[in-house]
Steps between C-alpha positions, in 0.01 A plus 500: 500500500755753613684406117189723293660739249453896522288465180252222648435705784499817254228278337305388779477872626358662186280157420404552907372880422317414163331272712390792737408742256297189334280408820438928531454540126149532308607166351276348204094640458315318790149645380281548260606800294202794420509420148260178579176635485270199375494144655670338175789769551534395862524129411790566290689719720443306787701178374782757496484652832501110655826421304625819604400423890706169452781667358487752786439233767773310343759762499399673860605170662805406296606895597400419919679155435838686357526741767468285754802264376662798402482644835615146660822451288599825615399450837720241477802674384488751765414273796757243421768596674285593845463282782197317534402544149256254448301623768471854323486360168153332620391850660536639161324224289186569780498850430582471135202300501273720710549757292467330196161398642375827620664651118252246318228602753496850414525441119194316517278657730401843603549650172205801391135324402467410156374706231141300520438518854526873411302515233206269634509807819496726312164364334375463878589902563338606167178252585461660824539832374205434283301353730516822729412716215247264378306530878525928469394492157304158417684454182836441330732729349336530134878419298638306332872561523664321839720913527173668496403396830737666682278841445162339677706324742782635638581670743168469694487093459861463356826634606636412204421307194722193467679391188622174369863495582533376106323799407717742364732212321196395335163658502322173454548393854345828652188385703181520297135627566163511369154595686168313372262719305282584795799581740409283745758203425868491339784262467896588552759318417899378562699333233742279823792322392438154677203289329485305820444777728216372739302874429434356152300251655277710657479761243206597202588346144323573153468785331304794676448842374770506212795381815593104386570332838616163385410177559496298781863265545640684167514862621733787667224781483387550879123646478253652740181635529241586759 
């Protein structure tokens, strides 16, 4: 061990920190991109985003894997010289491993919610919204256009008017809404990004008043009404 050339330890170094910047990079896309906009367009993109999950599952622990036997040969080379090195050689495998555990632990947990758990609250807010301004005025917003509510609603029932976080990459993704022709129903609707979303279970399908809502098992267009 102590016989390792200047250039293999130059190596493991710089192969160590590429493995660092790896685990804290953006690595490969992990969801669905805001381009996908119909159900046949999700199906397509979504075989990509699992190979790139693999890839990035793959690579995350080969990178946790390196470090730690980078960290150990080194450990080694350091410690081998001091008494009672085996004893802190094993101190530093528990720790190398506690960390290791606690690094993989806060890669895959606590991150921000995802994009659909947004939009499906924002549907809630907006649904409220009209449901207070339906009991002052016992009808619905007469538009047509999802943006045009923001003048009947907010800021008496709305702080603000939320926007699909796809939005301004591509206008197709905005939230949509349409009011029935007496005023007194409406539907509004999220395009999600997860076709097995539990929401979409529980959701309206069909066509109703010009919004298409999907179908039932073959959709990613989150609809409510009344």
């Amino acid at each position: 061990m102590n016989k390792i050339s200047k250039p293999t330890k130059i190596i493991l170094i710089v192969l160590s920190i590429i493995s660092v910047l790896w685990l804290y990079s953006d690595k490969l896309p992990s969801r669905i991109p805001c381009s996908v906009i119909t159900f046949s367009d999700y199906l397509q993109q979504s075989q990509k985003i699992a190979i790139y999950n693999t890839i990035n599952g793959i690579l995350d622990a080969a990178s946790v894997i390196f470090i730690i036997i980078s960290a150990l040969i080194f450990s080694i080379l350091i410690f081998k010289k001091i008494k009672r090195k085996i004893l802190i050689i094993a101190l530093m495998i528990t720790a190398l491993l506690i960390v290791s555990f606690l690094l993989l632990t806060s890669l895959n947990t606590g991150g921000p919610r995802s994009p659909d758990s947004t939009r499906i609250a924002d549907i809630k807010q907006v649904q409220l919204a009209l449901e207070l301004y339906y009991d002052e005025f016992h009808s619905y917003p007469p538009v047509k256009e999802y943006t045009e509510l923001e003048k009947f609603l907010k800021p008496k029932f709305i702080a603000q008017l939320p926007s699909d976080i796809c939005a301004e990459e591509n206008l197709e993704h905005q939230y949509k809404y349409a009011n029935s022709p007496d005023d007194n129903s409406y539907i509004l609707r999220a395009i999600l990004t997860e076709s097995k979303n539990i929401a979409l279970n529980q959701d309206i399908d069909g066509e109703i008043f010009g919004i298409f809502c999907g179908e039932q098992g073959k959709e990613i267009e989150y609809c409510v009404s009344p």
